[in-house]
C-alpha positions in Angstrom: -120.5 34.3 -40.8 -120.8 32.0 -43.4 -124.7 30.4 -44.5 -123.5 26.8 -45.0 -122.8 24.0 -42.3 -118.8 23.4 -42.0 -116.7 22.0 -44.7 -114.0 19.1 -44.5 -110.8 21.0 -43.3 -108.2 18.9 -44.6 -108.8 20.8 -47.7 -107.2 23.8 -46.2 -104.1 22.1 -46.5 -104.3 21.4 -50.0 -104.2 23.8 -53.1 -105.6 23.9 -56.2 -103.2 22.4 -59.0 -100.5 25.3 -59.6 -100.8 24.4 -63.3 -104.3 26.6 -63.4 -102.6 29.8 -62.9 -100.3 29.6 -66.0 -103.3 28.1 -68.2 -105.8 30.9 -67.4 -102.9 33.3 -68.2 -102.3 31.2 -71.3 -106.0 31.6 -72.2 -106.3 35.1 -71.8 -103.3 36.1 -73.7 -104.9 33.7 -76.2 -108.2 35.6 -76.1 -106.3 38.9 -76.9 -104.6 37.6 -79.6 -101.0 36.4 -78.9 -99.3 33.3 -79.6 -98.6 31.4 -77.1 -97.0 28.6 -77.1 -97.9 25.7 -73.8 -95.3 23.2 -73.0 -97.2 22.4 -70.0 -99.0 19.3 -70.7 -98.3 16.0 -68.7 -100.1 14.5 -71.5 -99.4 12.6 -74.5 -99.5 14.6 -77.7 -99.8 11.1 -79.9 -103.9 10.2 -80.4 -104.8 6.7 -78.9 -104.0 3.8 -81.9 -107.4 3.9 -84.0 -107.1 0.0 -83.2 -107.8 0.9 -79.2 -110.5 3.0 -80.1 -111.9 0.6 -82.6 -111.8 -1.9 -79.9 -113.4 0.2 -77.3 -116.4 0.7 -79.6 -116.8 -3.2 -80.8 -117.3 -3.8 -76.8 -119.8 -1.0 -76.6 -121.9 -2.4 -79.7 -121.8 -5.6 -78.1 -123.7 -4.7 -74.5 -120.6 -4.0 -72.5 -122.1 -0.8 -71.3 -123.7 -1.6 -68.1 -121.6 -3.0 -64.7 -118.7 -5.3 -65.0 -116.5 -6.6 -62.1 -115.5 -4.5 -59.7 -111.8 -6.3 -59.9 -111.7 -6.0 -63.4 -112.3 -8.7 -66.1 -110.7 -11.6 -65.7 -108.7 -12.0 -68.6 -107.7 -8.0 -68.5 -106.1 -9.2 -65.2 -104.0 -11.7 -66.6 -102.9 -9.8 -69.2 -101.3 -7.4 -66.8 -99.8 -9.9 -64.6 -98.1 -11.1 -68.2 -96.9 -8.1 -68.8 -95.5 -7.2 -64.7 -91.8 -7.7 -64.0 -92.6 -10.4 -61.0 -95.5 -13.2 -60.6 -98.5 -11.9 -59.2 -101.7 -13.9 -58.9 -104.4 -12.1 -61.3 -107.3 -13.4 -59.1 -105.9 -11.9 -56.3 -103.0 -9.3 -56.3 -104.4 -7.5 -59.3 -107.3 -4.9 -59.1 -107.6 -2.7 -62.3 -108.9 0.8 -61.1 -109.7 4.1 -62.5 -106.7 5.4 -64.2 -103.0 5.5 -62.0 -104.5 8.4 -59.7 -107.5 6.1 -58.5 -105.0 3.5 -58.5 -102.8 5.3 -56.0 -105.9 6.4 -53.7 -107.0 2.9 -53.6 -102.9 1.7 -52.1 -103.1 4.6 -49.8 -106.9 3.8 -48.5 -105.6 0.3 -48.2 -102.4 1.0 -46.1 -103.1 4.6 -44.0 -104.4 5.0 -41.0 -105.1 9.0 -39.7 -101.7 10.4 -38.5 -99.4 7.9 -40.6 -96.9 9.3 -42.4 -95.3 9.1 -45.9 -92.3 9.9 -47.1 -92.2 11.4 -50.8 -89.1 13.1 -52.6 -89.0 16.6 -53.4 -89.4 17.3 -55.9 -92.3 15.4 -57.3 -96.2 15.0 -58.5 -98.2 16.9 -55.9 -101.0 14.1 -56.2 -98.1 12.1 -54.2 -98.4 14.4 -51.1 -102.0 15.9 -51.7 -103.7 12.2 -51.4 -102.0 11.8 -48.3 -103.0 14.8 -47.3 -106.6 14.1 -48.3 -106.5 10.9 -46.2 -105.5 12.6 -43.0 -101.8 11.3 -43.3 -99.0 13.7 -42.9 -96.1 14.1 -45.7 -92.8 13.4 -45.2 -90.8 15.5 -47.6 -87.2 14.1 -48.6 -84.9 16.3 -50.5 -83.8 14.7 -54.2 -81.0 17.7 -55.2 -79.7 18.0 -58.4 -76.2 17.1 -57.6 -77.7 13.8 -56.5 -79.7 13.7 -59.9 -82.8 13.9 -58.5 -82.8 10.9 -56.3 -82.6 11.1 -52.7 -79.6 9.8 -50.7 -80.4 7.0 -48.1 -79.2 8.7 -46.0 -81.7 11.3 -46.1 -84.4 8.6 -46.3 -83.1 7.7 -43.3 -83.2 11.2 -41.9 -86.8 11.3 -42.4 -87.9 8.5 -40.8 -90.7 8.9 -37.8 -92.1 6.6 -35.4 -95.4 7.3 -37.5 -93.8 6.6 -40.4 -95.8 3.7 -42.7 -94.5 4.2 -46.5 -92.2 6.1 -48.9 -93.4 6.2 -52.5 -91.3 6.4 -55.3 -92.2 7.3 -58.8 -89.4 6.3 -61.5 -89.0 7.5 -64.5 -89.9 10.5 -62.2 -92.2 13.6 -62.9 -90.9 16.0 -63.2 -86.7 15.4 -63.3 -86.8 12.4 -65.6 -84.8 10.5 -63.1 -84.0 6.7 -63.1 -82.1 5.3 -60.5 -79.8 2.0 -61.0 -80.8 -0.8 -59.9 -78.4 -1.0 -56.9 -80.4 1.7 -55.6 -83.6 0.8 -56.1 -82.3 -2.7 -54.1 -80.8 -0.4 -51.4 -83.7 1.6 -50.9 -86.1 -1.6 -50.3 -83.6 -2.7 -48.3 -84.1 0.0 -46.0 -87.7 -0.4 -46.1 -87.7 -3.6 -45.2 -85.5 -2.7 -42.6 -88.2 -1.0 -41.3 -90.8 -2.6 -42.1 -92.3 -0.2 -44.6 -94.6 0.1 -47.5 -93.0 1.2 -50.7 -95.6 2.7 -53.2 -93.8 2.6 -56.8 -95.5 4.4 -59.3 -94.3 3.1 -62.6 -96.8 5.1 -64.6 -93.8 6.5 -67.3 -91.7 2.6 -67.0 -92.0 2.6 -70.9 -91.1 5.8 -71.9 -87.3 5.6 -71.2 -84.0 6.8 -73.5 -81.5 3.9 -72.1 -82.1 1.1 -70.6 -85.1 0.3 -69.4 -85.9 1.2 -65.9 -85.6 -1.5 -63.1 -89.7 -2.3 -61.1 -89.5 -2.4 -57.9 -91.2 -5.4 -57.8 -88.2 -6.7 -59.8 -86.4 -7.9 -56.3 -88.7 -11.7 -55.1 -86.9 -10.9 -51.6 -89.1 -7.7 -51.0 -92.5 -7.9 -53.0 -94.2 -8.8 -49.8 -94.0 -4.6 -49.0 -94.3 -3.1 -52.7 -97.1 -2.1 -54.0 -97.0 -1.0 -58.2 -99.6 1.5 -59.3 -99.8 2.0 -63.0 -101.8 2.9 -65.8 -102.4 2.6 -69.7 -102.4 6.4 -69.8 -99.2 7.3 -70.8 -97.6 4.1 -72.8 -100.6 3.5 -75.2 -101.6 8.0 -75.3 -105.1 6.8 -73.0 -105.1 8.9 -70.1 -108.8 10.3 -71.2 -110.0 6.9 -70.8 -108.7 6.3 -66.9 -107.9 3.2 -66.5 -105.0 1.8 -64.5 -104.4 -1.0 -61.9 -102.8 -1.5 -58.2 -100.6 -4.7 -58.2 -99.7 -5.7 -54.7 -100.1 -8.3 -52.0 -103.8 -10.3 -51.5 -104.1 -8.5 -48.0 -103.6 -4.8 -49.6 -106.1 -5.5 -52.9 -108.9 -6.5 -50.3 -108.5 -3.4 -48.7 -108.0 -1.9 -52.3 -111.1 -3.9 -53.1 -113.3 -1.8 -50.8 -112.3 1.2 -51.3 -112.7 0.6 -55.3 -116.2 -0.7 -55.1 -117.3 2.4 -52.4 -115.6 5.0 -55.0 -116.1 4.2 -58.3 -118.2 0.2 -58.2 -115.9 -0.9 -61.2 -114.3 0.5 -64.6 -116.5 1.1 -67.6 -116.5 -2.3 -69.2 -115.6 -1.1 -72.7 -112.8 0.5 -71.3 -111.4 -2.6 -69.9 -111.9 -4.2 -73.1 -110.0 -1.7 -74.8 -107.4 -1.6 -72.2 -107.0 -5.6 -73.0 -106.6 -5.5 -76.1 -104.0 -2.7 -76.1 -101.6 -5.1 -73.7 -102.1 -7.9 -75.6 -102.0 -6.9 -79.0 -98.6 -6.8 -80.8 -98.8 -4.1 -83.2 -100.1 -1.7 -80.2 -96.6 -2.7 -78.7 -95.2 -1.5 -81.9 -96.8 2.3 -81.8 -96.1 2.3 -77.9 -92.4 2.0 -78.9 -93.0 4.7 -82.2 -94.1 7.1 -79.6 -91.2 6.6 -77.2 -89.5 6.9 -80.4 -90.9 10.1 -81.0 -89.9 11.7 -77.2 -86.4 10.4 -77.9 -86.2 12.5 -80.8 -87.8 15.3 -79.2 -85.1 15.0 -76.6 -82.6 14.8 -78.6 -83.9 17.9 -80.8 -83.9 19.8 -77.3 -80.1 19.1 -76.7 -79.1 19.6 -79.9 -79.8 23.2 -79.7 -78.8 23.3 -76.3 -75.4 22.9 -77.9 -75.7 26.1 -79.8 -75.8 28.5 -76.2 -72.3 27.5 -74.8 -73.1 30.3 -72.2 -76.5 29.5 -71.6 -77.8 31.1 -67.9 -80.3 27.6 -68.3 -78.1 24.4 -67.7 -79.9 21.2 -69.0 -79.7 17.3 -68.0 -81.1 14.9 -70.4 -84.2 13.3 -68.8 -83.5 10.1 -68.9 -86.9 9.0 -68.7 -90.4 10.4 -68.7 -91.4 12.9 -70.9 -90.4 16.2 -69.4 -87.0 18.2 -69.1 -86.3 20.1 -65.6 -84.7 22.8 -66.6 -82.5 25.2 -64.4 -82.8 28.8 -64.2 -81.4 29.4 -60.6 -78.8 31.4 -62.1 -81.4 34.3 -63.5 -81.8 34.3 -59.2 -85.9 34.4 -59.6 -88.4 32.2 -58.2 -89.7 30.0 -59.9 -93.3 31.5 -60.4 -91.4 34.8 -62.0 -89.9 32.9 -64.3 -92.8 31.5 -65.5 -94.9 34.8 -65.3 -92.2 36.6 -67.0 -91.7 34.0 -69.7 -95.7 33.5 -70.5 -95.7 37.6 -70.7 -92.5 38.5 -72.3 -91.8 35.7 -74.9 -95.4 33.9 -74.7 -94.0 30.5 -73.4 -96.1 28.5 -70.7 -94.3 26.5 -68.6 -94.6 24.8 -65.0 -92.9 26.1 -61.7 -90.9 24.0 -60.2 -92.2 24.7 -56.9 -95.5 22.8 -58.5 -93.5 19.4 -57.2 -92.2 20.8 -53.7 -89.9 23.7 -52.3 -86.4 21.7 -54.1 -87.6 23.0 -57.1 -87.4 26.2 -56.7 -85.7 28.4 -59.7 -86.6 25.0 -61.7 -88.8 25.3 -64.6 -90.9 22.1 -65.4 -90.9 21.6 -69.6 -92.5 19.0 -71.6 -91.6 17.6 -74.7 -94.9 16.0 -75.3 -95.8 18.6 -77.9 -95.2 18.8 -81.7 -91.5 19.1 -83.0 -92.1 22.4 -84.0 -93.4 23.8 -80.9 -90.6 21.9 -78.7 -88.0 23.8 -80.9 -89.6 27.3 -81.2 -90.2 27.0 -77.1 -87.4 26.2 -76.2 -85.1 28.5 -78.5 -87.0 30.9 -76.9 -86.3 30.3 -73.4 -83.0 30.1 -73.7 -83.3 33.8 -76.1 -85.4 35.3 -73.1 -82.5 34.2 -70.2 -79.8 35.5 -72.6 -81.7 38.5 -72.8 -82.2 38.7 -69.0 -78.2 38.0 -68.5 -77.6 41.0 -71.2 -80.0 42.8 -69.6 -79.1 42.9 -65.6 
């Protein structure tokens, strides 16, 4: 019998990130003296521009360390509106928030009532599911298969749909497949909400980290922007995501909403933070480094297919990301879950990776790389992934 009243149960349904396994496995093998190499990280391996940083401290010498608005300052506002791929109305269709995750609780407080659902593809960010989860809303999972590259048919959106149904959220370039769709199925797939008169969460956290063209926003179609709502965040594009800031662009009905839950969570974003955050959308030579960085995963990319080439035979097969950071590599044909692979990797050629089943049951025998680690680590990892399948192949 337990000594404490009862606890919230919709934490039952959730687990702890799957990522924590494979770190404290990491840390011990650390502790006893191997090498291991991570190639875990879903974050940037680039510093923040001294110029952010710099700027960030001018607005904390000046006083800007008490409360600021709980929308976000003003002219931080309008520089994201500048920057968004449709018109929205800083006063009232932007509210900057807490990094993309506080960003995304805010849209789902706005919109969810308990027993709503959502639909999500699989595979994908367990934040996507877990907050809905947290909210009392129920999940809707929608297969996205490789053969489809990673985006689901409409088809199968269409499969999924309830009575209960309230949104599908899309996140593009994805995490963890590196998926863009065209635009002519991004259009299609707002169609189909509209259709239904459904809220499409598109979480356009990776939009500038892309190897091709740049990726279509879903607020990019006038016709629909009355039922998208962007969440975003400086995190990934400008190498900020310790200092957690983001913001929810949507309509004036869902910031209120947004609003609410923003000021009952968090009361407002460190005003030195915003400052920083300004200045890092507005000035050009951040815009500059943001594009070095890409710059730099492009290369990395390209260094990971490059000696792909040299295992004709290779037991992994590989699709360029075309977006995002990561590279969803496939080791169904070792027939292990995804979890073994991992273990067996960490222990055998002291490689941490992510399981695939991290982002939903579709990834299983999926391994989740990223290439947001130095050259040298990117090429010594993943030569010796595809050494360690060989040597499983050899082996069986």
């Amino acid at each position: 019998m337990s000594n404490h009243p009862p606890l919230n149960q919709q934490f039952t349904y959730i687990g702890q990130s799957p990522t924590i396994a494979v770190s404290d496995r990491m840390l011990a093998l650390k502790a006893a003296g191997r090498t291991v190499i991570s190639l875990t990280a879903g974050d940037p391996d680039f510093s923040t521009p001294n110029e952010i940083i710099a700027a960030g401290m001018r607005a904390m010498q000046s006083g800007l360390t008490h409360y600021g608005p709980s929308r976000g300052f003003p002219h931080l506002r309008k520089a994201i509106a500048a920057k968004l791929a449709a018109p929205y109305d800083p006063e009232s269709e932007i509210l900057v928030t807490h990094g993309g995750v506080h960003a995304y609780y805010t849209a789902l407080q706005s919109i969810l009532n308990p027993g709503d659902a959502v639909m999500i593809p699989d595979p994908s960010w367990g934040t996507h599911a877990n907050m809905v989860r947290l909210l009392r809303g129920n999940v809707i999972s929608v297969p996205a298969l490789p053969e489809d590259g990673f985006l689901p048919k409409l088809q199968a959106w269409n499969s999924a749909l309830t009575p209960q149904t309230r949104a599908l959220v899309i996140n593009y370039p994805a995490n963890p497949t590196g998926a863009v769709p065209p635009r002519d199925y991004l259009k299609a797939l707002l169609e189909f909400a509209a259709q239904h008169d459904l809220w499409v969460i598109s979480d356009e956290v990776y939009e500038n980290l892309y190897f091709a063209e740049k990726p279509v926003s879903a607020a990019s179609f006038p016709e629909h922007r009355s039922h998208v709502i962007l969440v975003n965040s400086l995190s990934k594009t400008y190498a900020m995501t310790g200092w957690r800031i983001g913001y929810l662009a949507a309509p004036e009905a869902v910031i209120e909403n947004a609003l609410k839950a923003s000021q009952n969570s968090i009361t407002c974003v460190a005003p030195f933070i915003q400052e920083a955050a300004a200045f890092a959308l507005t000035d050009e030579a951040m815009q500059v480094q943001a594009a070095e960085m890409r710059a730099g995963y492009a290369r990395r990319r390209d260094l990971v297919m490059r000696i792909y080439s040299e295992y004709p035979d290779s037991a992994v097969a590989v699709a360029p990301p075309q977006g995002a950071f990561y590279f969803f590599l496939d080791l169904r044909a070792l027939k292990l879950t995804a979890d073994e692979i991992c273990e067996q990797l960490l222990d055998q050629a002291g490689i941490g990776l992510v399981p695939g089943t991290a982002f939903g049951p579709c990834g299983q025998g999926f391994v989740r790389m990223t290439i947001a680690a130095s050259d040298e680590d990117v090429e010594k990892g993943f030569r010796a992934i595809l050494d360690w399948a060989k040597m499983k192949v050899e082996g069986a």
